[in-house]
DRENDO-1510 file (C-alpha; in Angstrom, 1 decimal, always signed):
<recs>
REC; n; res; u; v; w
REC; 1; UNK; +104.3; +102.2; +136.2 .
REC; 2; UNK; +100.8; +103.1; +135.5 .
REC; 3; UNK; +99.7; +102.4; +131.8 .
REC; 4; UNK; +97.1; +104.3; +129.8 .
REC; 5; UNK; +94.9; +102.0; +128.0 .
REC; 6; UNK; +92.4; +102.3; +125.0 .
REC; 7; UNK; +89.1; +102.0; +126.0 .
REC; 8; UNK; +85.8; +101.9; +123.9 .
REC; 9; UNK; +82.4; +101.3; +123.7 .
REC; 10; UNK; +80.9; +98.0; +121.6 .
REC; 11; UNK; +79.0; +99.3; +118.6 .
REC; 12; UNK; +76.6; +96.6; +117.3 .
REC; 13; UNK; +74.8; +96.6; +113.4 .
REC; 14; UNK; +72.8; +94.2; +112.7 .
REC; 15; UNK; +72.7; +95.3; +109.1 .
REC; 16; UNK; +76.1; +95.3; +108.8 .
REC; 17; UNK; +76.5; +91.8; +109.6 .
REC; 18; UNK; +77.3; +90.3; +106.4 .
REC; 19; UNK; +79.2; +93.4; +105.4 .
REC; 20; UNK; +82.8; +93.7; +103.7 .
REC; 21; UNK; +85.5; +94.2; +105.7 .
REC; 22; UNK; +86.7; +97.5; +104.0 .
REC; 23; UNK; +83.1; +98.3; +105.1 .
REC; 24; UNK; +82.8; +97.6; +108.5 .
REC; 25; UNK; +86.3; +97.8; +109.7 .
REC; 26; UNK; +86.7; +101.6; +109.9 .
REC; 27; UNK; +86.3; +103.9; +113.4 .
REC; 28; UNK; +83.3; +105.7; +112.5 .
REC; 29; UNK; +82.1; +108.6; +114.8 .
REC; 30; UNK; +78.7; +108.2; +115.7 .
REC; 31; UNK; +79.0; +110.6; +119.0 .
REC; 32; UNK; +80.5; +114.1; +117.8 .
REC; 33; UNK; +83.6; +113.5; +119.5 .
REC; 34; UNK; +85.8; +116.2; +119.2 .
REC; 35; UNK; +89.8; +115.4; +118.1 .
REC; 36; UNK; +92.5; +116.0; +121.1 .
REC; 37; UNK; +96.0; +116.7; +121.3 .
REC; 38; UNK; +98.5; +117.4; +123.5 .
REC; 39; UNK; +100.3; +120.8; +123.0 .
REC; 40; UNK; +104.0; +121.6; +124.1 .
REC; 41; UNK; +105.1; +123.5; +126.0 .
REC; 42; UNK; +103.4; +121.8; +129.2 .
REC; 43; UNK; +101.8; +120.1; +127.9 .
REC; 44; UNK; +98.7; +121.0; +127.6 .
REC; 45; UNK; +95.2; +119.2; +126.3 .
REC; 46; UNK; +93.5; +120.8; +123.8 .
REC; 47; UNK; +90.4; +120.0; +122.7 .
REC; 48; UNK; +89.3; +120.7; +118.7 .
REC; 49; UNK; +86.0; +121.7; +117.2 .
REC; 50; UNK; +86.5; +119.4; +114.5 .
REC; 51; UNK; +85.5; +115.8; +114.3 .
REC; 52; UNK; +87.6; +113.0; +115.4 .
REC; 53; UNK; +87.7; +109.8; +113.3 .
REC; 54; UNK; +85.5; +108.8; +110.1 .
REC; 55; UNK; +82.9; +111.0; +110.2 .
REC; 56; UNK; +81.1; +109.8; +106.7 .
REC; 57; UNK; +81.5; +106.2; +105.9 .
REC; 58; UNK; +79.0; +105.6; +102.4 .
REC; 59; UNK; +79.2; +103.0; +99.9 .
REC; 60; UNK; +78.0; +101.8; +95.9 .
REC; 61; UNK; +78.6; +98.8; +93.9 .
REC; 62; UNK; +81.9; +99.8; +93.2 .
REC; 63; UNK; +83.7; +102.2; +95.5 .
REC; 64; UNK; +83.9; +102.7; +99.4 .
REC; 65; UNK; +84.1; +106.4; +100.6 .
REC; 66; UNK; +85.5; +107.6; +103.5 .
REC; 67; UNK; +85.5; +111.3; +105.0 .
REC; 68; UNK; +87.8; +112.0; +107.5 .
REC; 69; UNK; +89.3; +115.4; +109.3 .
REC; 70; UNK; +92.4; +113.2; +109.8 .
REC; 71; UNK; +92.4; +113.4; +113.1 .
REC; 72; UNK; +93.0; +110.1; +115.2 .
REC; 73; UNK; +89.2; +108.7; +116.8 .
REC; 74; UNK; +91.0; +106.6; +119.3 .
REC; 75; UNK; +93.9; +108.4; +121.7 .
REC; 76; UNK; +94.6; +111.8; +122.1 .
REC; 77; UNK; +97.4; +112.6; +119.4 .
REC; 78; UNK; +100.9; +114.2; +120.8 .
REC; 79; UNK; +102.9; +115.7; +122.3 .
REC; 80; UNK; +105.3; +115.5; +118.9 .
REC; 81; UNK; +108.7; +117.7; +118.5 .
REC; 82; UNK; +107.8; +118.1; +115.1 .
REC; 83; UNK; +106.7; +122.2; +114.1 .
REC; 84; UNK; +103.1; +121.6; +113.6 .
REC; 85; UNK; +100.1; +120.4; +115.6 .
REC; 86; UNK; +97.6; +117.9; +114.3 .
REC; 87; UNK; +95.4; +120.4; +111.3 .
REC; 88; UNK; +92.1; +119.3; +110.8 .
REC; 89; UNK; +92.1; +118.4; +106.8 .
REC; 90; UNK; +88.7; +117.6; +104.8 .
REC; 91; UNK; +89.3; +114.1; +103.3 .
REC; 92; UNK; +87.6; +112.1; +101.1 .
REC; 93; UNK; +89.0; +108.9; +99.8 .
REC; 94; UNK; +87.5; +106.4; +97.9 .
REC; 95; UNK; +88.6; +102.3; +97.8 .
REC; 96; UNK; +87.9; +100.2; +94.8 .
REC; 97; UNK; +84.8; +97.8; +97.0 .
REC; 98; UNK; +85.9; +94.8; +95.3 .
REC; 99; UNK; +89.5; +95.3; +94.9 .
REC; 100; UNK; +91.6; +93.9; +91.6 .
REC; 101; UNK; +95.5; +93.0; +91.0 .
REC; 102; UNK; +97.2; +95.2; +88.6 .
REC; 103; UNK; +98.9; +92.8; +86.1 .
REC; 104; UNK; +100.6; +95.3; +84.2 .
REC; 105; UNK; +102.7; +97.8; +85.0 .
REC; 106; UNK; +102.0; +98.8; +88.8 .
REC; 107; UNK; +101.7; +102.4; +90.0 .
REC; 108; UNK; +104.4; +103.7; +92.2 .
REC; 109; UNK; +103.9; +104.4; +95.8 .
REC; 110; UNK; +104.9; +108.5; +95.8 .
REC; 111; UNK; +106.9; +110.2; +98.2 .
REC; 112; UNK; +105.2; +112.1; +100.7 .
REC; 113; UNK; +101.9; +112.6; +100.9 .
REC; 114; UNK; +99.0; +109.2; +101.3 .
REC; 115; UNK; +98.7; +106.4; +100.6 .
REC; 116; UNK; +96.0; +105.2; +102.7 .
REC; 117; UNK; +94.1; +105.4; +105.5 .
REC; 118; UNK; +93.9; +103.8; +109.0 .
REC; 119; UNK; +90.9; +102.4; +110.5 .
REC; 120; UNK; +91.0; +105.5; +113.0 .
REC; 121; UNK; +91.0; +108.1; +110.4 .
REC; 122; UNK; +94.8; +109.0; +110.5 .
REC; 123; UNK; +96.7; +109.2; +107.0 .
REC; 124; UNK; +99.2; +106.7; +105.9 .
REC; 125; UNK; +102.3; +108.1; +104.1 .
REC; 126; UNK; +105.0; +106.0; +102.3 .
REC; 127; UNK; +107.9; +104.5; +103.6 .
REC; 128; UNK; +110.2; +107.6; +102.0 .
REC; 129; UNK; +109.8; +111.0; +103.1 .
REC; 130; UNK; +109.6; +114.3; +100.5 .
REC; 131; UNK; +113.5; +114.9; +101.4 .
REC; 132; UNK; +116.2; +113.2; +99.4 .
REC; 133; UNK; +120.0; +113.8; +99.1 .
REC; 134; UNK; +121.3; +116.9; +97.2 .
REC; 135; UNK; +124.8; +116.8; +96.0 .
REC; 136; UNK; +125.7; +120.4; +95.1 .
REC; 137; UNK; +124.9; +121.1; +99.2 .
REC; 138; UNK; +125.7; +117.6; +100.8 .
REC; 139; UNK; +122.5; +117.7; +102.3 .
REC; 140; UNK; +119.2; +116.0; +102.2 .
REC; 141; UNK; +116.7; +118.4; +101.2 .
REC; 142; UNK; +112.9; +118.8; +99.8 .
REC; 143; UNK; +114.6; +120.3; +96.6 .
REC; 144; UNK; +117.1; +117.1; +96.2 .
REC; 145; UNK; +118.3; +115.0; +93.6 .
REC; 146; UNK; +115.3; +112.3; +94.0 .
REC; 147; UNK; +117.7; +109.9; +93.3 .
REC; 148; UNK; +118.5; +108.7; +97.0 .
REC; 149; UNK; +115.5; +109.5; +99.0 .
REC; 150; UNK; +115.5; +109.2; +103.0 .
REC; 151; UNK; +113.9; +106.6; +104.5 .
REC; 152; UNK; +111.2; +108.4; +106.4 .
REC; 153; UNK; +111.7; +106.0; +110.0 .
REC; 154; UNK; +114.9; +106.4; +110.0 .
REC; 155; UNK; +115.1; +110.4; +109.8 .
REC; 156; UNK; +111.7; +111.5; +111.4 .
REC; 157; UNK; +111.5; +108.6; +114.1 .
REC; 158; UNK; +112.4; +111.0; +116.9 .
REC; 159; UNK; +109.3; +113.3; +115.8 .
REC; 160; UNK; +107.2; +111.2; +116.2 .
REC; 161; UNK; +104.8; +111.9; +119.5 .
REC; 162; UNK; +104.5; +109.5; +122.0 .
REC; 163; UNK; +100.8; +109.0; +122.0 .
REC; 164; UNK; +100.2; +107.8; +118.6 .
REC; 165; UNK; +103.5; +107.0; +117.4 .
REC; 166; UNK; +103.1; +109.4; +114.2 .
REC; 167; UNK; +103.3; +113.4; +113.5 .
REC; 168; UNK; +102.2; +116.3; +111.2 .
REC; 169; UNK; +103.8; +117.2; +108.5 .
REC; 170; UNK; +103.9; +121.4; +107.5 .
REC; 171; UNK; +100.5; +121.4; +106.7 .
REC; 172; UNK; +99.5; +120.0; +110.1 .
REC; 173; UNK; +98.8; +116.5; +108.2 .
REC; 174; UNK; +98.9; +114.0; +110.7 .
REC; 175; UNK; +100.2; +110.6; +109.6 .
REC; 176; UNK; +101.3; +107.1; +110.0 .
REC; 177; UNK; +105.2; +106.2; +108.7 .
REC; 178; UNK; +105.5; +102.7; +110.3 .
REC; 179; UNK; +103.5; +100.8; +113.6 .
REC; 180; UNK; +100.6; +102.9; +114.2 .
REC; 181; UNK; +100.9; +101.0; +118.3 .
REC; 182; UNK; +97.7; +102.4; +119.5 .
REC; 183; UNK; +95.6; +99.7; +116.6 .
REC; 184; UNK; +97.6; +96.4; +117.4 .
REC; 185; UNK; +99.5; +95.0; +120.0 .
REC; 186; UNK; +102.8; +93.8; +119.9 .
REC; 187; UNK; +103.8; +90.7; +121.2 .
REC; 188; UNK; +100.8; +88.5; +120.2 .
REC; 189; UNK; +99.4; +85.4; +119.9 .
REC; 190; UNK; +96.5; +85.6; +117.4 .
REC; 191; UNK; +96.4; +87.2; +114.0 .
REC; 192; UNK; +96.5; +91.1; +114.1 .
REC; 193; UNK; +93.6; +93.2; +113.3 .
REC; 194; UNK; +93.3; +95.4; +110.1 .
REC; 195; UNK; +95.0; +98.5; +110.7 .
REC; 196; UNK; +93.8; +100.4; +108.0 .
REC; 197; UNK; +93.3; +100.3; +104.1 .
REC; 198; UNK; +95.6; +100.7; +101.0 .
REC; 199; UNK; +94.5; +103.1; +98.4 .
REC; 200; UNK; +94.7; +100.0; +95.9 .
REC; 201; UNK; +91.5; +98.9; +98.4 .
REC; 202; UNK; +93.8; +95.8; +99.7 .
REC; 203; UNK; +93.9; +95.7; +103.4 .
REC; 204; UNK; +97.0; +96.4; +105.8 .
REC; 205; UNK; +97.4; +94.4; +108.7 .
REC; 206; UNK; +99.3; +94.2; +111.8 .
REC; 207; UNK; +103.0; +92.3; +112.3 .
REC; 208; UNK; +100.7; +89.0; +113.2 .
REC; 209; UNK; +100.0; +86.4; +110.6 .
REC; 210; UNK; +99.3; +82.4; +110.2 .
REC; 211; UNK; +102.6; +80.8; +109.3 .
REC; 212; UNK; +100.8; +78.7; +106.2 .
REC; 213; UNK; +99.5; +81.5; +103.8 .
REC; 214; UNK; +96.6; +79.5; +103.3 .
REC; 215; UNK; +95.4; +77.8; +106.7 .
REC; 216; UNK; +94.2; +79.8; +109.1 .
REC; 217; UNK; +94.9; +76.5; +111.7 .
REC; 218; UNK; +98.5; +77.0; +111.0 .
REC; 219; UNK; +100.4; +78.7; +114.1 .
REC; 220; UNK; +101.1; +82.5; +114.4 .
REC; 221; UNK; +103.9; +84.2; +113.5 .
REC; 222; UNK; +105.6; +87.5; +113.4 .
REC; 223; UNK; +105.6; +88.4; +109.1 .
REC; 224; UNK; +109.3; +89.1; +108.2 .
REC; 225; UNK; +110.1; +91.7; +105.4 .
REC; 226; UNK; +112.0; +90.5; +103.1 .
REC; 227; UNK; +114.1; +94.0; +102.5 .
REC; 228; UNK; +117.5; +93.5; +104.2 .
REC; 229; UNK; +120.6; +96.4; +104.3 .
REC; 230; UNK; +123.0; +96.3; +101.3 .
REC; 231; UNK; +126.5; +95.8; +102.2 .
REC; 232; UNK; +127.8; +98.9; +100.5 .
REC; 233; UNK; +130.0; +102.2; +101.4 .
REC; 234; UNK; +129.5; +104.2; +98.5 .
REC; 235; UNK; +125.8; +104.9; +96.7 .
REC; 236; UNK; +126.7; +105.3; +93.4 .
REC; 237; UNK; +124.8; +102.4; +92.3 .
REC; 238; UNK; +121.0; +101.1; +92.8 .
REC; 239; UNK; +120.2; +97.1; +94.0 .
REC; 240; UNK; +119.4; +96.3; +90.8 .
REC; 241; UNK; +122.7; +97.6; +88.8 .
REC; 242; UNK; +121.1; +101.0; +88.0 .
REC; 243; UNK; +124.1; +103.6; +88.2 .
REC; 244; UNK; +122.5; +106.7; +89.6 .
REC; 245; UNK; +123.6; +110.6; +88.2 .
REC; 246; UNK; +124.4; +112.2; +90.4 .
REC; 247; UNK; +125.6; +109.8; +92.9 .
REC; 248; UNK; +124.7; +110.0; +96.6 .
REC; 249; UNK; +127.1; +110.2; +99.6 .
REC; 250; UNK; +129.5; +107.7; +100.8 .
REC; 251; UNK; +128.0; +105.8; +103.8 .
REC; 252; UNK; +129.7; +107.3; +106.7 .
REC; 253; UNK; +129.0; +108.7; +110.1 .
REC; 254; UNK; +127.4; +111.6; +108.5 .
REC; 255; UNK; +125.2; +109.6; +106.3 .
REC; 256; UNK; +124.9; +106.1; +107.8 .
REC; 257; UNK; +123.9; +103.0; +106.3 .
REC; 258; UNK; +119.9; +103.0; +106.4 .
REC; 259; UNK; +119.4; +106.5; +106.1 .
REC; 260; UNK; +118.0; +106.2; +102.7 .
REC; 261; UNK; +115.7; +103.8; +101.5 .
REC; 262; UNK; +117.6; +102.4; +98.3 .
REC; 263; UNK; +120.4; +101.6; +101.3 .
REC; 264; UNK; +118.1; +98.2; +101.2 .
REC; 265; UNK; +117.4; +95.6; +98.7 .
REC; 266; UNK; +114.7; +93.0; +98.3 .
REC; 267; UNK; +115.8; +89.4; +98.7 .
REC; 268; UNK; +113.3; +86.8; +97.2 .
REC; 269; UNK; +112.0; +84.5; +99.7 .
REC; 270; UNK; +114.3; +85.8; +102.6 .
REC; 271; UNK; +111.3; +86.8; +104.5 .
REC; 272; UNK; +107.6; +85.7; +104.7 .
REC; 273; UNK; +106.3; +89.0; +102.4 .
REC; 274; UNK; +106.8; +89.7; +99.1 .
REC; 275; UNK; +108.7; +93.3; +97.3 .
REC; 276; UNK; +105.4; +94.9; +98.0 .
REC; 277; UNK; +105.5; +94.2; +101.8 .
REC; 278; UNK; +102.4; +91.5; +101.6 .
REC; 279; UNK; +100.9; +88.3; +100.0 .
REC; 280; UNK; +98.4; +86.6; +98.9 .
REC; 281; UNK; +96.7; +84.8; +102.8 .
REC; 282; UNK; +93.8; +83.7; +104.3 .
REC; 283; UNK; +93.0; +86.3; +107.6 .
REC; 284; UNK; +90.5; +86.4; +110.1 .
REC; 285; UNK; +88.1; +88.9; +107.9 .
REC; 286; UNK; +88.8; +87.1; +104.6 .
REC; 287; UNK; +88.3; +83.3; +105.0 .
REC; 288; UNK; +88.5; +82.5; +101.6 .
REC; 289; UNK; +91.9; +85.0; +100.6 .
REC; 290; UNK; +93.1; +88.2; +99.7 .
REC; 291; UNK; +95.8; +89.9; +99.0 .
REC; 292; UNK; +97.2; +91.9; +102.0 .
REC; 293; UNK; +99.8; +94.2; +103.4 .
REC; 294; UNK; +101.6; +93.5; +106.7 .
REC; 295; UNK; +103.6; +96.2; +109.1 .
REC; 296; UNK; +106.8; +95.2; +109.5 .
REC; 297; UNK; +108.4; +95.3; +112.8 .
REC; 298; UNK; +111.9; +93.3; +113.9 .
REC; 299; UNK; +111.9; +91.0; +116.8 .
REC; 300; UNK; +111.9; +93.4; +119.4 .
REC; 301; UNK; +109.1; +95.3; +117.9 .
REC; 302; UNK; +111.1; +98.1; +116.5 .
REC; 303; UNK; +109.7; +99.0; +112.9 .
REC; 304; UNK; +111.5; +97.1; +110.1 .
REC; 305; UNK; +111.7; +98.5; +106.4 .
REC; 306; UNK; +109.8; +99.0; +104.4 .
REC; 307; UNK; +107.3; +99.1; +107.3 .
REC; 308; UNK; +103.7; +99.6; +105.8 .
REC; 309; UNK; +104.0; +99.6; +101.8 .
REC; 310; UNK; +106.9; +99.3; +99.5 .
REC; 311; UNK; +107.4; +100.7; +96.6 .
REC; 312; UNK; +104.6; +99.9; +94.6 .
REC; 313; UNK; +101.1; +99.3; +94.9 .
REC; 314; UNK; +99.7; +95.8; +94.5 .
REC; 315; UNK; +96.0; +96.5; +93.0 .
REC; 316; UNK; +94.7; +98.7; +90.5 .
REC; 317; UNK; +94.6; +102.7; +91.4 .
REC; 318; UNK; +91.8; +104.7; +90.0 .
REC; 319; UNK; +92.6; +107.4; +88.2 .
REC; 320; UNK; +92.5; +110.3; +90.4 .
REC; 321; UNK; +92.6; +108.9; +93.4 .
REC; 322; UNK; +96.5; +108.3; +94.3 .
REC; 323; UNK; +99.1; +110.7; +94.6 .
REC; 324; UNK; +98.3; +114.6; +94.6 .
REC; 325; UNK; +94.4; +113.6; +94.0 .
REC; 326; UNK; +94.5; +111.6; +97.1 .
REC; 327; UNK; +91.7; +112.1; +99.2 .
REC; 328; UNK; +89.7; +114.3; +96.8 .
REC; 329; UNK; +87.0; +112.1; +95.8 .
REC; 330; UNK; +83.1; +113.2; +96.3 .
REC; 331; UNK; +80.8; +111.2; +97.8 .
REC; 332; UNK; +78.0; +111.1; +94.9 .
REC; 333; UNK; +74.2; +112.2; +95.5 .
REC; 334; UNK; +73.0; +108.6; +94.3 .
REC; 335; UNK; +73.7; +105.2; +94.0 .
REC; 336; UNK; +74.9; +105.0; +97.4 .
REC; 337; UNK; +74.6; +104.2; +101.2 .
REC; 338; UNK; +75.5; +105.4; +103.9 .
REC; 339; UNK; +76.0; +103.9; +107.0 .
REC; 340; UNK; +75.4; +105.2; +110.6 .
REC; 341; UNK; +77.5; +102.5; +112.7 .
REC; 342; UNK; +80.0; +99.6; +111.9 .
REC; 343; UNK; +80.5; +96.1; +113.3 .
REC; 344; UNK; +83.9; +96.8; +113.6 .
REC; 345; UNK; +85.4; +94.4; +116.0 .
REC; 346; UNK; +86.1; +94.9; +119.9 .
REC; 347; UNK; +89.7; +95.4; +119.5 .
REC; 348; UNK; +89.3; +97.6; +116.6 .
REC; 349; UNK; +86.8; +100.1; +118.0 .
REC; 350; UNK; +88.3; +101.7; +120.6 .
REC; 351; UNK; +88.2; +105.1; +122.5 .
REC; 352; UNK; +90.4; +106.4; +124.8 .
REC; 353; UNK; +89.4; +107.7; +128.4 .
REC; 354; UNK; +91.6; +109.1; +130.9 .
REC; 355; UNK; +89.5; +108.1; +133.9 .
REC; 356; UNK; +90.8; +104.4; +133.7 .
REC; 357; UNK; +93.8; +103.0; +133.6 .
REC; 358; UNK; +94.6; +99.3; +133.6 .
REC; 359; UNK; +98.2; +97.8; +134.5 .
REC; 360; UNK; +100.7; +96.2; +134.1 .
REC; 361; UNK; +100.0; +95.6; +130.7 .
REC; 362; UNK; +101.2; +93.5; +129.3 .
REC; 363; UNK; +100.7; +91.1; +132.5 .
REC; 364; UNK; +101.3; +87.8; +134.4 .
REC; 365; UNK; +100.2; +87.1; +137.4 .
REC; 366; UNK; +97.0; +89.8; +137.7 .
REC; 367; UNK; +96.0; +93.5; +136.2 .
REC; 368; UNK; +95.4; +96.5; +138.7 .
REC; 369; UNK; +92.4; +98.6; +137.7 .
REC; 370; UNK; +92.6; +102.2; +138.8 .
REC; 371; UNK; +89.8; +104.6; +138.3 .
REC; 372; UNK; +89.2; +108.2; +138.7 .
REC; 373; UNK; +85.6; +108.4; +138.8 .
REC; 374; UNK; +84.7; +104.9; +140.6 .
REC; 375; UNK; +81.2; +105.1; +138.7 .
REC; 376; UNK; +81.6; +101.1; +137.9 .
REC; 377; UNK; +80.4; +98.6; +139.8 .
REC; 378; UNK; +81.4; +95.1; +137.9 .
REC; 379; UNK; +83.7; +93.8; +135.5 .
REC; 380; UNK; +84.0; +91.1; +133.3 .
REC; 381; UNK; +86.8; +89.4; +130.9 .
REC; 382; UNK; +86.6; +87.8; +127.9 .
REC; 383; UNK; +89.1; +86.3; +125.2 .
REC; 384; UNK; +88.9; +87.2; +121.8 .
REC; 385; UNK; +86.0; +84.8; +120.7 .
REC; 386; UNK; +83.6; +86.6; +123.5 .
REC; 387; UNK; +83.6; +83.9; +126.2 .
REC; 388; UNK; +84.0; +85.2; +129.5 .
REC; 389; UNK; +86.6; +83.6; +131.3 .
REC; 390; UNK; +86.3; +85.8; +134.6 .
REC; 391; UNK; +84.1; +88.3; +136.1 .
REC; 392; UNK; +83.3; +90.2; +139.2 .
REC; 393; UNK; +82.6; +93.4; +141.4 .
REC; 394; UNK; +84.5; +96.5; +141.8 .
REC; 395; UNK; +84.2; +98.0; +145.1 .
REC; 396; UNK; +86.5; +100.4; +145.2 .
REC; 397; UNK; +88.3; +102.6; +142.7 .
REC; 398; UNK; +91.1; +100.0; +142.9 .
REC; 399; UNK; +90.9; +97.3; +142.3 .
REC; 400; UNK; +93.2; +93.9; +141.5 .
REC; 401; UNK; +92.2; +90.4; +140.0 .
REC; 402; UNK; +94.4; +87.8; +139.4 .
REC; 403; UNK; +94.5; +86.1; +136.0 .
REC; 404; UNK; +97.9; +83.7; +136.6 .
REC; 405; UNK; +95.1; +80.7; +135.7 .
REC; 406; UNK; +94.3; +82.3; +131.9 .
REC; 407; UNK; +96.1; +81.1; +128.8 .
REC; 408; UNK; +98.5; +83.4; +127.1 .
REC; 409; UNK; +96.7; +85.7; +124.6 .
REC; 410; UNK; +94.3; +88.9; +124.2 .
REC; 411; UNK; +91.7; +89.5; +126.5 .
REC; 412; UNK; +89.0; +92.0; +127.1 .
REC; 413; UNK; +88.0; +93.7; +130.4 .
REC; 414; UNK; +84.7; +95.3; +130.2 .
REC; 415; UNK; +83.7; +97.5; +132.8 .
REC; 416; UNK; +79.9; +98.0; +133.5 .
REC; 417; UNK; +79.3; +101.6; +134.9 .
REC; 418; UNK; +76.0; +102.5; +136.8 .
REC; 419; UNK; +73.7; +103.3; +134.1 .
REC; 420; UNK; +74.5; +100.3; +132.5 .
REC; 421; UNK; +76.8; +101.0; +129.5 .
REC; 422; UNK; +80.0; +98.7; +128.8 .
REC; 423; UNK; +83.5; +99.9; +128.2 .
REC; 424; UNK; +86.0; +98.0; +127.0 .
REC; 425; UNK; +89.8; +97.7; +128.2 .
REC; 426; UNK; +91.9; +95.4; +126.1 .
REC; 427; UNK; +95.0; +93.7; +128.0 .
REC; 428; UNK; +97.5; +91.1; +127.0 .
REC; 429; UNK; +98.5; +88.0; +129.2 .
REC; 430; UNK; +101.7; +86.7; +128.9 .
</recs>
């Protein structure tokens, strides 16, 4: 089977060299491009007149702004089953630039609505949906009791579309519940990238960490939640003793175990992250330590609860930036800059094409390069520290090179057309 890939161009800034990560990690537009998706019945491409990924990416001494139409800058979104298409929104969200923990009491992570943002301009919503169980109808509602809330996966998994692995909700918001799979790749051998950014300013990374919090020489290693199913049959009583009035449903067929997200409980030390889903760790972009989220996915890759966030936010929140002020900072008129590209790294910055297509992927013994337009005439791969481990020509629109002698890992195929400009086709060997 053929695989579409993400492909991208390298965007280099000098200026931004030096820069913060929750500065130079985001997919900013510099092109125009225009955000896609895939309508049903067909299905059939439509392109927007809005644009695609962060389209204003400023900065002061204290706050990172982001503007974003929240609409994905890397695949074309859908085809979803859910009732609305992508809706371009007008965004703004600010992050604290120097991030601080909250040492008092934390601020709850709401249902519905964001939370953060991905690097790719897409919303992040909580790990519960607005719907929670109703006991005078039986049924989990918008209007329930908010006392057993469903666990967003679990009910709206099947909506999700199939390019992005999210979906809109009735305002044609498009968002991220769990493993946004076109920012990472799953299985890996190196730390993941940053997927996106909490609105506490701490970072969310991939499933991919170093096993040692603090050495970044330490092996790496999928992070476990440490949320695990309660072994219960009735919901009449919260993890922590709490009795709840009125009670939810007996866990049955009709309401299985999982279905809501108090079904779980956190267990201290049972997994690598804390109750927030993260820790304190040294990554890749922060040498010296920060505080991060992780996605959670099981060992098969299948999202694990609580997914992104838990239940409450690690760092301070802003006033007026978090639940229904979310995303309605302004940029101000002074005191800030504004940037026109971002060092964002290789495997961050990508942008889909549908004139190549790499596979398999992942692969073992060699990668089969197909392309529409056979406008390329030579390749080149590197690992993920830039060295180029293999390169040739392409004389043909198909093409196959064997890579049975590279080590296991991530690797880069970058395709030089005729007029001299690089794409880049990222590719795991196993």
């Amino acid at each position: 089977m053929k695989v579409k890939l993400i492909v991208g161009t390298i965007i280099a800034s000098a200026a931004l060299a030096v820069a913060q990560p929750n500065i130079s990690s985001w997919q900013l537009n510099t092109t125009g491009a225009k955000g896609k998706y895939w309508n049903m019945p067909g299905p059939s491409l439509v392109t927007m007149t809005d644009s695609a990924g962060i389209t204003k990416l400023c900065y002061s001494s204290t706050y990172v702004y982001v503007r974003t139409r929240d609409l994905a800058g890397n695949f074309t979104m859908g085809p979803a089953v859910n009732p609305n298409d992508p809706i371009a929104q007008n965004y703004t969200i600010r992050f604290p630039k120097t991030p601080t923990q909250q040492t008092g009491t934390k601020t709850t992570v709401p249902s519905g609505g964001g939370i953060g943002l991905a690097v790719n301009g897409v919303l992040i919503y909580g790990m519960k949906s607005a719907d929670s169980y109703k006991s005078t109808t039986n049924t989990n509602t918008g209007s329930g009791d908010g006392k057993w809330h469903c666990d967003a996966w679990y009910n709206e998994k099947n909506s999700m579309d199939t390019s992005g692995n999210a979906h809109s909700d009735g305002s044609g918001k498009y968002h991220y519940h769990a493993n946004p799979k076109r920012l990472y790749t799953y299985p890996s051998t190196v730390h993941s990238p940053i997927l996106g950014f909490a609105i506490d300013g701490y970072p969310i990374y991939g499933p991919y960490g170093y096993t040692t919090p603090t050495s970044s020489v330490s092996a790496i290693k999928r992070m476990v939640s440490s949320y695990q199913l309660r072994s219960i049959s009735t919901r009449t009583v919260y993890a922590d003793g709490t009795v709840t009035s009125p009670a939810g449903p007996n866990v049955g067929t009709q309401f299985p175990l999982g279905m809501y997200t108090e079904d779980y409980q956190y267990v201290s030390a049972s997994g690598d992250l804390d109750d927030l889903n993260g820790r304190y760790c040294v990554t890749p972009e922060y040498p010296t330590g920060t505080y991060a989220y992780f996605m959670t996915v099981d060992n098969t890759g299948t999202p694990a609860h609580p997914y992104l966030l838990a239940t409450q936010y690690y760092g301070v929140i802003t006033t007026g930036d978090a639940a229904i002020n979310f995303g309605n900072a302004g940029i101000p008129t002074t005191g800030v800059t504004c940037v026109t590209s971002t060092s964002t790294k290789l495997n961050e910055m990508m942008k889909e094409t549908d004139n190549v297509l790499v596979y398999p992927n992942p692969a073992v013994d060699q990668i089969n390069i197909s392309v529409k337009n056979n406008n390329y005439e030579a390749y080149t791969i590197s690992d993920v520290l830039g060295k180029v481990v293999l390169k040739g020509d392409l004389n043909s629109s198909e093409e196959s090179v064997v890579i049975s002698d590279l080590e296991k890992g991530i690797y880069f195929l970058l395709l030089t057309n005729k007029t001299n400009n690089t794409e880049a086709i990222r590719f795991v060997k196993e």
